[in-house]
Wavefront OBJ file of the C-alpha trace (Angstrom):
o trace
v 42.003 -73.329 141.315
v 43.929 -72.302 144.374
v 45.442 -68.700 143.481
v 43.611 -65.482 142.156
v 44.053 -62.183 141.573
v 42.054 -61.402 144.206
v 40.457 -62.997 147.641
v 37.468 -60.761 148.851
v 36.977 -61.147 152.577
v 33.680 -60.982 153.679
v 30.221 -61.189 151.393
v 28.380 -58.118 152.319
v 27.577 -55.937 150.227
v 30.879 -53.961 150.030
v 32.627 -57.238 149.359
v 30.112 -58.185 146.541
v 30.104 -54.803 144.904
v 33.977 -54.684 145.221
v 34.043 -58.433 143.978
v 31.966 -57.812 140.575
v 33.986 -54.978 139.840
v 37.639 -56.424 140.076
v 35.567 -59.732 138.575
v 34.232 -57.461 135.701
v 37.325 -55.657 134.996
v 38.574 -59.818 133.842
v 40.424 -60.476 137.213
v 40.090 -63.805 138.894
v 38.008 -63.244 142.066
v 37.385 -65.660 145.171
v 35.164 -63.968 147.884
v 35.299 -65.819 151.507
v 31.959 -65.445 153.659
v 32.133 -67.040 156.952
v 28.741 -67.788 157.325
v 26.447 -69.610 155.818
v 24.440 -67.053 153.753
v 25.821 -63.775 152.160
v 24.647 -60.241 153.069
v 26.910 -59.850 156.213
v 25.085 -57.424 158.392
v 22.261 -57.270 155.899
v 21.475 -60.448 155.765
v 18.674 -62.013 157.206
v 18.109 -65.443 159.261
v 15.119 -67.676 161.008
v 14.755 -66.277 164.356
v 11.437 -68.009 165.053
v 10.154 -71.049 162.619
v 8.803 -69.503 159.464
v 9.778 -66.262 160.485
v 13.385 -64.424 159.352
v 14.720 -60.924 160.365
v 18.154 -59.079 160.484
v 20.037 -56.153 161.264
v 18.952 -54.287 158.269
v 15.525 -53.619 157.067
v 15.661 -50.848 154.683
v 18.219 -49.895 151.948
v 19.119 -46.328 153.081
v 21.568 -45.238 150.516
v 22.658 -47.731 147.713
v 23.722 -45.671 144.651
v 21.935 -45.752 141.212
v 25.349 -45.499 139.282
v 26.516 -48.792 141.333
v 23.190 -50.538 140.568
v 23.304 -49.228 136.500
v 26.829 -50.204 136.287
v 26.861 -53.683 137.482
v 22.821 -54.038 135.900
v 21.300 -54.525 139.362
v 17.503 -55.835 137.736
v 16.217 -55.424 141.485
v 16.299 -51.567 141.181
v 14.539 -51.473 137.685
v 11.279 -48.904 137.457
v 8.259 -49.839 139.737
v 10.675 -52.286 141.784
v 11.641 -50.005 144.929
v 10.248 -46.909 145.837
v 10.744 -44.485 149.153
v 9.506 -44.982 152.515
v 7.301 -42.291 154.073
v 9.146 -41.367 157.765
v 6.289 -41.506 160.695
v 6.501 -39.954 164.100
v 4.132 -42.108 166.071
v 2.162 -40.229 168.787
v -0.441 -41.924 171.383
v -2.610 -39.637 171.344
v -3.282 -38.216 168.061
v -2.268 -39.112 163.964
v 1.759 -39.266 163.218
v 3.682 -36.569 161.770
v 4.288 -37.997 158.433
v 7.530 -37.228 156.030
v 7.177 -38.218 152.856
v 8.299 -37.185 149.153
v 9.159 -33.707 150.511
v 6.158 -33.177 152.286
v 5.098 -32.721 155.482
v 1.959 -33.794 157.057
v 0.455 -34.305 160.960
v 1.999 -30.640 161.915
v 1.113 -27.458 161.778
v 1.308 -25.409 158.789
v 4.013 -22.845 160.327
v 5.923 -26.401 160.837
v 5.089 -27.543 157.139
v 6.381 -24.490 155.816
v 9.413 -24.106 158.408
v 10.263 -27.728 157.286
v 10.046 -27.227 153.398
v 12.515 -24.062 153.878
v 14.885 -26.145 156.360
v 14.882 -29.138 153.303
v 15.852 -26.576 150.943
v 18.812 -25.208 152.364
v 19.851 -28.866 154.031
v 19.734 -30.447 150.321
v 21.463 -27.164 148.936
v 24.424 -28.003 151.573
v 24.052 -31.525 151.051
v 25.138 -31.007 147.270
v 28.187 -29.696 148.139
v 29.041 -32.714 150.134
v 27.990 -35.252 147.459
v 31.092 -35.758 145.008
v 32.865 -37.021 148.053
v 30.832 -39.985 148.464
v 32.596 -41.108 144.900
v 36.028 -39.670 145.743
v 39.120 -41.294 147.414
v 39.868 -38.614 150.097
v 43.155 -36.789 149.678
v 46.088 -38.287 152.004
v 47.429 -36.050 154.652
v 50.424 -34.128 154.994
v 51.760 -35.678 151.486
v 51.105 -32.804 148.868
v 50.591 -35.281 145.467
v 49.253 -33.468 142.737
v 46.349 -35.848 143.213
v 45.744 -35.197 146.719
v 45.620 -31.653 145.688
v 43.412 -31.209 143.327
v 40.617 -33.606 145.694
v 41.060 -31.155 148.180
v 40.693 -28.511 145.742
v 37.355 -29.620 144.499
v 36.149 -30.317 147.737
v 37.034 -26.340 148.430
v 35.580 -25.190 144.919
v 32.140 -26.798 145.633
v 31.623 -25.314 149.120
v 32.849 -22.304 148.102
v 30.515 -22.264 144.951
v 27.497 -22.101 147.891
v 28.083 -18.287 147.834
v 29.448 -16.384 150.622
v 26.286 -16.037 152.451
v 25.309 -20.058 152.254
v 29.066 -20.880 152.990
v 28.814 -18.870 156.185
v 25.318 -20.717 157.035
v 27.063 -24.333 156.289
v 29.882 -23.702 158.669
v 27.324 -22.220 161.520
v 24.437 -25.122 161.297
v 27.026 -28.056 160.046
v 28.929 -27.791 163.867
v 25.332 -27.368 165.816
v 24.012 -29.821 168.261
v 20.960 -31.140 166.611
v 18.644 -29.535 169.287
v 19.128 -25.927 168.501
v 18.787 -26.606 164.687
v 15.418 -28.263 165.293
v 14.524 -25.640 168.296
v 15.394 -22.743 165.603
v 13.291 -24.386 163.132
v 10.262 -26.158 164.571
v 7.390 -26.294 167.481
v 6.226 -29.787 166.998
v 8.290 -32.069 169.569
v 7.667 -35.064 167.675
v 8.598 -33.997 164.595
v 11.901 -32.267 166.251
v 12.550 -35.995 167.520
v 12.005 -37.405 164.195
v 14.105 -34.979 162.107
v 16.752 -35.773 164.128
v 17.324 -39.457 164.255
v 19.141 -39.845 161.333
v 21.756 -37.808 162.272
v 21.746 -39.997 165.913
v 21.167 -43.018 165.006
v 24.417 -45.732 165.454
v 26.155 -42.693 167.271
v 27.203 -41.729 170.765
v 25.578 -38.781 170.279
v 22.263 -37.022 171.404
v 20.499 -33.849 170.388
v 22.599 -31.785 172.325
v 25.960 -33.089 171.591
v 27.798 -30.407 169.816
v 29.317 -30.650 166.364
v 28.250 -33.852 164.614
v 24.836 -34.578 165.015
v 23.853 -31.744 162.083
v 26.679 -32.637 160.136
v 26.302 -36.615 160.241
v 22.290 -35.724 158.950
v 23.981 -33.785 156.343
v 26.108 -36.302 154.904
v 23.732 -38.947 154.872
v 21.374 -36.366 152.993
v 24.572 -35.758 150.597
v 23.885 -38.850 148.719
v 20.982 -38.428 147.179
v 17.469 -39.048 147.246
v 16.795 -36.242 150.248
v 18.350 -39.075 152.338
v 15.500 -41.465 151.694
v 15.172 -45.185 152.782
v 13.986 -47.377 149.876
v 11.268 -50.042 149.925
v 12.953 -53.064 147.473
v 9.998 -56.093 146.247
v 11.526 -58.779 147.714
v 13.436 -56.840 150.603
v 17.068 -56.004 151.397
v 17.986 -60.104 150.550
v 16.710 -58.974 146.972
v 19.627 -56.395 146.430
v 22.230 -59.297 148.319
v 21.057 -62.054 145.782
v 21.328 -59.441 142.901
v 24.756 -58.729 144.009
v 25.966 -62.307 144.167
v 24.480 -62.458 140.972
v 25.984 -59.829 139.265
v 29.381 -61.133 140.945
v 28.891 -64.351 139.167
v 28.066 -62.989 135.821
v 31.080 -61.444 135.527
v 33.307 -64.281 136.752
v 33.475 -64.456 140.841
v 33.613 -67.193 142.950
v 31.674 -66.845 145.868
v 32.126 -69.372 149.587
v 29.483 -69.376 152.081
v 30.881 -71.235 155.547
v 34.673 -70.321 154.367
v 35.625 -68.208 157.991
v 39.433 -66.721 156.864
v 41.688 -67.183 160.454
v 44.462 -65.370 158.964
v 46.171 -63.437 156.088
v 49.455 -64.256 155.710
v 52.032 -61.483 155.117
v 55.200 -62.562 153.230
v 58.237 -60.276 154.179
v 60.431 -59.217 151.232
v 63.254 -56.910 150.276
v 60.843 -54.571 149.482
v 58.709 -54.536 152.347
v 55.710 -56.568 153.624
v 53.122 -57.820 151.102
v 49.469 -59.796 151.835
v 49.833 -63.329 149.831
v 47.227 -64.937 150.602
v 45.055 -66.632 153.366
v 44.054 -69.670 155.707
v 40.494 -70.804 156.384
v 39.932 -72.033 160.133
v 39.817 -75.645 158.518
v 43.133 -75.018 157.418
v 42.477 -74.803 153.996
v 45.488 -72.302 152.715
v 44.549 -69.761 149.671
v 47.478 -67.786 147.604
v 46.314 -64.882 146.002
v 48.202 -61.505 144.320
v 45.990 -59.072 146.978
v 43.440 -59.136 149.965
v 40.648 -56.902 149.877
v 39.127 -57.075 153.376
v 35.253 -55.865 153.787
v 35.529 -57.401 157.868
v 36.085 -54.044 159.903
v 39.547 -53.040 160.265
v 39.949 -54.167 164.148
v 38.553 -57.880 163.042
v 41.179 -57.748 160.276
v 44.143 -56.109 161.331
v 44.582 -57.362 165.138
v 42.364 -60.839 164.423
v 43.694 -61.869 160.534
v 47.021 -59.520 160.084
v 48.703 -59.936 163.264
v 50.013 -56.901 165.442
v 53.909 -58.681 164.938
v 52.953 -57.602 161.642
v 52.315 -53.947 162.191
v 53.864 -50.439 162.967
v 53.481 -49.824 166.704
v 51.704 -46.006 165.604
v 49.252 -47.762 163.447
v 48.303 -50.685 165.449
v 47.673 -47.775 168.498
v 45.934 -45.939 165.916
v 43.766 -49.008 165.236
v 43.409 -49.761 168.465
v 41.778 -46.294 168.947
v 39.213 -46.395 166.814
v 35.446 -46.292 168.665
v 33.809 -49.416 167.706
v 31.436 -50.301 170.516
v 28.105 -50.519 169.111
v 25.045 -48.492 170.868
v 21.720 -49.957 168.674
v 19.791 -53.027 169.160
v 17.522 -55.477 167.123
v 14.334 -56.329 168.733
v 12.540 -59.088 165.976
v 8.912 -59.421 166.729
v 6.739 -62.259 164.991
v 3.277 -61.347 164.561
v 0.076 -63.374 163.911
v -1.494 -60.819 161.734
v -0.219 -56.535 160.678
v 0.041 -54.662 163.817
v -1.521 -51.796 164.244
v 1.069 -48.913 164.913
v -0.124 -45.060 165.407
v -3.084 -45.923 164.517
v -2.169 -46.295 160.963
v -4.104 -49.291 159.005
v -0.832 -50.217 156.808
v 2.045 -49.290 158.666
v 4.167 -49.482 155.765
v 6.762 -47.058 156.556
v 9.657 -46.286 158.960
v 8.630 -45.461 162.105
v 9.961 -43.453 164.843
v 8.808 -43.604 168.988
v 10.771 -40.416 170.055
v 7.826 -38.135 171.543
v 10.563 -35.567 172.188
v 14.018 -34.757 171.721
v 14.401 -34.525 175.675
v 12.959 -38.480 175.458
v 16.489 -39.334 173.355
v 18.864 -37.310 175.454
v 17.489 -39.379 178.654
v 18.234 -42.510 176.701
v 21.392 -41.626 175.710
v 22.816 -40.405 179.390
v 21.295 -44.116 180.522
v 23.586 -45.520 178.272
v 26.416 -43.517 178.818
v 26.761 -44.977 182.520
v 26.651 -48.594 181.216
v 22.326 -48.970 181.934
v 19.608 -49.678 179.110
v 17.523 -46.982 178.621
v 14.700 -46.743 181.422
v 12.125 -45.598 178.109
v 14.148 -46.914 174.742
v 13.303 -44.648 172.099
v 13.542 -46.404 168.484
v 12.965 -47.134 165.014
v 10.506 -49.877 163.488
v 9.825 -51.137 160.272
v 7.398 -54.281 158.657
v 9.511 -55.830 156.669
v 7.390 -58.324 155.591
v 5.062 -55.753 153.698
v 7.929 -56.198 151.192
v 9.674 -59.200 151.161
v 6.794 -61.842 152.065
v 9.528 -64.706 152.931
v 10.583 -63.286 155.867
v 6.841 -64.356 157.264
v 3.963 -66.890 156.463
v 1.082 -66.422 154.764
v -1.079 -64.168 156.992
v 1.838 -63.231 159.934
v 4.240 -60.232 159.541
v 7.835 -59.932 161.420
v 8.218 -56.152 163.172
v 12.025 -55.006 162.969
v 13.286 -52.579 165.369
v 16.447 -50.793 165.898
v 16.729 -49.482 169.777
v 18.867 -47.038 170.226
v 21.193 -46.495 173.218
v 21.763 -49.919 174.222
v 25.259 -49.912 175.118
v 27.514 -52.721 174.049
v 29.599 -52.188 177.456
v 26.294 -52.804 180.155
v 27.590 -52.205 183.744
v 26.783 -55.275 185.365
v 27.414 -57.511 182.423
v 24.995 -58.816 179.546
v 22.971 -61.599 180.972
v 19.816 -62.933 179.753
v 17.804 -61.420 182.410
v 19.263 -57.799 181.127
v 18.727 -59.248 177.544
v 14.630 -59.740 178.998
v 14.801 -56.679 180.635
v 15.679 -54.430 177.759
v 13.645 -56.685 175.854
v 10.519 -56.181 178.028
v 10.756 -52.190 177.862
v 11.057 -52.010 174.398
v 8.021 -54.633 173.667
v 5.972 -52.118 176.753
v 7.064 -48.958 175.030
v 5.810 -50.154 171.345
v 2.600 -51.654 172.751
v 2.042 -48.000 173.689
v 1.628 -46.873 170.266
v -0.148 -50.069 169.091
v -3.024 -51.316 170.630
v -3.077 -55.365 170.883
v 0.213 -55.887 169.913
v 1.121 -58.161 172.842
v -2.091 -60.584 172.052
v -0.771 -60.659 168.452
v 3.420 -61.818 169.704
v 4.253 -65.451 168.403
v 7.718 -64.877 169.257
v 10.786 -62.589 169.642
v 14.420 -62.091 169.854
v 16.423 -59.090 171.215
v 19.955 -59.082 170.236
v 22.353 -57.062 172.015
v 25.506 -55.616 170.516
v 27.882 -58.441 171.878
v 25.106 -60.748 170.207
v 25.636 -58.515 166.793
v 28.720 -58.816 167.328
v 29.397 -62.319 167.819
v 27.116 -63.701 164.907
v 27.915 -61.461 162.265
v 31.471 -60.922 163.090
v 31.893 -57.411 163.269
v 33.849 -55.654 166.434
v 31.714 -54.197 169.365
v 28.287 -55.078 167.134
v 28.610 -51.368 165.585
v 27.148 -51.799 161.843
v 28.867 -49.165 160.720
v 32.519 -50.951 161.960
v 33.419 -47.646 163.619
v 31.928 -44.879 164.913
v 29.716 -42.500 162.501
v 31.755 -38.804 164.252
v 34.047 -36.153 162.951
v 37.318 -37.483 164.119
v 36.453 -41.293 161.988
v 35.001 -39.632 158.830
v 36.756 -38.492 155.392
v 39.974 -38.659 155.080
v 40.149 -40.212 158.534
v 38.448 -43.106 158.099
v 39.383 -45.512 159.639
v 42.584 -43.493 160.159
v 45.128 -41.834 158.454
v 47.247 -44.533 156.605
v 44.771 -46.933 155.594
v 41.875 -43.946 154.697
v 42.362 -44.679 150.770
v 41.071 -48.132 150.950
v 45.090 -49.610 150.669
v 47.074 -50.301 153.818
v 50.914 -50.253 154.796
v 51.392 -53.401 154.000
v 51.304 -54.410 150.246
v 48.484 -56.084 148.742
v 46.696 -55.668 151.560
v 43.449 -53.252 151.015
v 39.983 -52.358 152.703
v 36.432 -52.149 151.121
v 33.960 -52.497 154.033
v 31.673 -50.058 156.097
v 35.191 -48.941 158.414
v 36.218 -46.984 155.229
v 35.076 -44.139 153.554
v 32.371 -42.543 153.110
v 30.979 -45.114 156.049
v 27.967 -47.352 157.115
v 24.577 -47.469 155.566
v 23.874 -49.609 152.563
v 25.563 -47.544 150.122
v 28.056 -50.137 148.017
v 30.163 -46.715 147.924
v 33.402 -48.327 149.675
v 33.720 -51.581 147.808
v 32.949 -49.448 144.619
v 35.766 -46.969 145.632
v 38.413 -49.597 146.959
v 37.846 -51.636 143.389
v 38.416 -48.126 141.298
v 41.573 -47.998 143.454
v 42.947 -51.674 142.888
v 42.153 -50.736 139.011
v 44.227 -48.146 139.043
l 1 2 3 4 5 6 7 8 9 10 11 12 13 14 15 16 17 18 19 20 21 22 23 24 25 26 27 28 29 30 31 32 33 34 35 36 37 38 39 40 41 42 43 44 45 46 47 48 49 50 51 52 53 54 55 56 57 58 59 60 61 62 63 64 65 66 67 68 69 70 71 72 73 74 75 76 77 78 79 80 81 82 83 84 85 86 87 88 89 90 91 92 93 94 95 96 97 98 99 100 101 102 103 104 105 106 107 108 109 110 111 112 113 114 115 116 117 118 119 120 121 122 123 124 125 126 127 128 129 130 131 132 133 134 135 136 137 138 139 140 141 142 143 144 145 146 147 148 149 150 151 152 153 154 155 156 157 158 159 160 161 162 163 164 165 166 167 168 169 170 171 172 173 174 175 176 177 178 179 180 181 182 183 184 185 186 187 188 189 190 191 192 193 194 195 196 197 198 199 200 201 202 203 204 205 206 207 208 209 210 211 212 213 214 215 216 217 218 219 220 221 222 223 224 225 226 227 228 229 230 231 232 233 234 235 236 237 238 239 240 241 242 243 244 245 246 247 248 249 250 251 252 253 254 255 256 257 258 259 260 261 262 263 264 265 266 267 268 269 270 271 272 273 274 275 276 277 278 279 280 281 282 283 284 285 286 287 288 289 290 291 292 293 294 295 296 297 298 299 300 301 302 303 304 305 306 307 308 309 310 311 312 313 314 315 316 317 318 319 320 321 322 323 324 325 326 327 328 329 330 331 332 333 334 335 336 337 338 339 340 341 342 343 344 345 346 347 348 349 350 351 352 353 354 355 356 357 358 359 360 361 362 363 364 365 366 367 368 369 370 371 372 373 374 375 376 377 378 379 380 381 382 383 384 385 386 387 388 389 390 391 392 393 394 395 396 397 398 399 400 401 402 403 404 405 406 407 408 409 410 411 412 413 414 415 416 417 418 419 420 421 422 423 424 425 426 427 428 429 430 431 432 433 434 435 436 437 438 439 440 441 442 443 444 445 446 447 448 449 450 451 452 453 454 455 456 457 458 459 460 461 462 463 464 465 466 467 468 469 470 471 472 473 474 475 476 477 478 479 480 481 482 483 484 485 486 487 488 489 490 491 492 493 494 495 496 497 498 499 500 501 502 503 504 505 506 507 508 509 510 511 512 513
């Protein structure tokens, strides 16, 4: 069969969860996945022999009504579970986060961190039915449009005058005088932090989206809580691809898509269909792409194909990535902060000051002189990724700019490398004698392997000006484009990044329409 309903660009997870919907709703569905696996940038390859890694190694935010709906088995009861947060120190026990308690601190900080949750989850609330919500369009007035705006209003407003006025002061604070207002622990400042940093150009004291980018990540659900899946993040992929097939969707591995092509009509422009880079030529009715919108618009579309104010628009958009992988393969479980089973996500931040040196390193083009990061053992859940006996350590480093002054070269790649390796053995005694093997990869690396623009994970930048009703820009923010047939379901739309399944779910609800 050479013409669907539908061709789904790109098998991430966004793709896949877009794909089983239009595929469930009885449409004819071919999704196109130019490498030779699924998962996109949560998928996971051999980096060593025996041992596999990737870009992801949590699921941060995938949403219990997507994984009911499409009858996900790898979220059923006793199958996933939350990961405890740890801020490792060298010279004492982490701070510990974990099922809304706080441990490793002292009790004015356990108490001051309890109240903080309270109110951040009360705001948080507020924020939640937008993660389910095509945002309003702007400047048009549709009754539609309207009324999303208006419930937007009604559920901030139902915070109460005094909570309302509290949103709007800590939502536009840097990060550093939230924690500084809150907290004495350094560590634990660092830590409380990150997730409002991490994949940003931002640092604790960058004003206005720091606090409100840890907000919306909190709005989801869960406190904000990274999940722990048996079998790992490839579980959820192969229950996606699964679930795709179930309900009638063709899925391609090794099927790269070199362009759309965009038939010109009397009533405008419409997306017909697309060529593979063997030539192979596809028709379809629409084009859902899950690539981010630079890849698809300037690298698929064509710019002779555009309006000159949206291809500048496009062109715009902040997509250079600022986090690195660093994939470790271990001969045995590492011991990191002194903790016996470091099964957890871990944090090496001592303070706040720590990330705001990294972050002015990479904002002249240099790696950080002492990277700061996040690492997880992925093989305490998903024992494929490493044999019998061995464990792989995944790291994101933060700051690592995809733009390095004098070029990315593979003695900067073992100079990064190096620091980060130095900088983790600080926190884990032995770790070097235990290295098989490891890999750093940069963002041009991300970006050249898993196709995505500048190596950012979340397609465009996680800020103000690239969120809501913004995202990726005005024009294209409802998950449809100007040109007919033509729509978007990856991480470049709304509500963003993170493993959430939220924007193919949304762009399918759209199509449906």
């Amino acid at each position: 069969m050479n013409n669907y309903n539908t061709i789904v660009i790109g098998g991430g997870h966004n793709g896949l969860v877009c794909a089983a919907y239009l595929a469930k709703s009885g449409q004819t569905v071919l999704v196109l996945e130019a490498n030779t696996q699924i998962g996109g940038l949560a998928a996971s390859r051999e980096f060593h022999p025996g041992f596999r890694a990737g870009p992801v190694h949590t699921i941060s935010h995938f949403s219990a009504e997507i994984a009911n709906e499409l009858e996900l088995d790898c979220f059923a009861p006793g199958a996933c579970r939350p990961l405890s947060t740890l801020g490792l120190k060298t010279d004492d026990r982490p701070v510990v986060l974990g099922d809304g308690t706080l441990q490793g601190a002292s009790q004015d900080d356990a108490d001051a961190y309890v109240a903080l949750m309270r109110l951040l989850e009360k705001h948080a609330r507020a924020l939640r039915p937008s993660w389910f919500k095509t945002m309003p369009r702007i400047g048009v007035g549709s009754v539609g449009d309207m009324m999303t705006f208006a419930q937007i209003g009604i559920r901030l407003r139902l915070l109460g005058k005094a909570d309302l006025h509290e949103f709007l002061r800590i939502a536009s604070l840097p990060a550093r005088d939230l924690m500084d207002e809150y907290f004495e622990d350094e560590v634990l400042k660092a830590m409380l932090s990150w997730d409002g940093l991490i994949g940003a150009k931002m640092a604790p004291r960058s004003p206005n989206s720091a606090v409100l980018a840890m907000l919306y990540r909190l709005s989801e659900g869960a406190s904000g809580a990274h999940l722990a899946l048996d079998g790992g993040v490839q579980r959820l992929l192969d229950a996606l691809a699964t679930a795709a097939a179930r309900f009638g969707a063709e899925v391609r591995t090794s099927a790269p898509v070199e362009r759309i092509f965009i038939d010109a009509g009397e009533e405008g422009q419409k997306a017909s269909g697309v060529r593979l880079r063997d030539g192979e030529e596809i028709r379809a009715d629409r084009i859902v792409s899950s690539v981010d919108p630079q890849r698809t618009f300037f690298g698929m579309v064509g710019i002779e194909n555009l309006d000159i104010e949206f291809t500048n628009r496009i062109r715009r958009l902040r997509c250079d990535g600022y986090v690195a992988k660093l994939h470790l393969a271990l001969d045995g479980l590492p011991r990191l902060g002194g903790v016996e089973q470091p099964d957890g996500r871990m944090i090496i931040a001592p303070t706040m000051d720590a990330i705001e040196f990294s972050f002015d390193d990479a904002k002249y083009g240099e790696c950080p002189a002492e990277p700061v990061m996040e690492l997880v053992v992925p093989s305490l859940h998903d024992d494929s990724l490493a044999p019998d006996g061995k464990h792989v350590v995944s790291a994101h480093v933060m700051y690592v700019p995809y733009r390095l002054k004098d070029g990315w070269t593979d003695e900067a790649r073992d100079a990064i490398s190096e620091r980060a390796i130095t900088t983790i053995e600080k926190y884990a005694d032995g770790l070097r004698e235990q290295i098989i093997a490891s890999e750093f990869l940069a963002p041009p690396d991300l970006e050249r392997e898993y196709h995505v623009t500048g190596g950012h994970w979340h397609h465009t930048e996680f800020a103000m000006d690239q969120l809501l009703m913004m995202r990726p820009t005005y024009g294209a923010a409802q998950y449809r484009t100007p040109i007919a047939g033509l729509h978007l379901c990856g991480a470049g739309c709304h509500p963003g990044g993170d493993i959430t399944g939220a924007p193919g779910h949304n762009a399918a609800r759209e199509i449906l329409r």
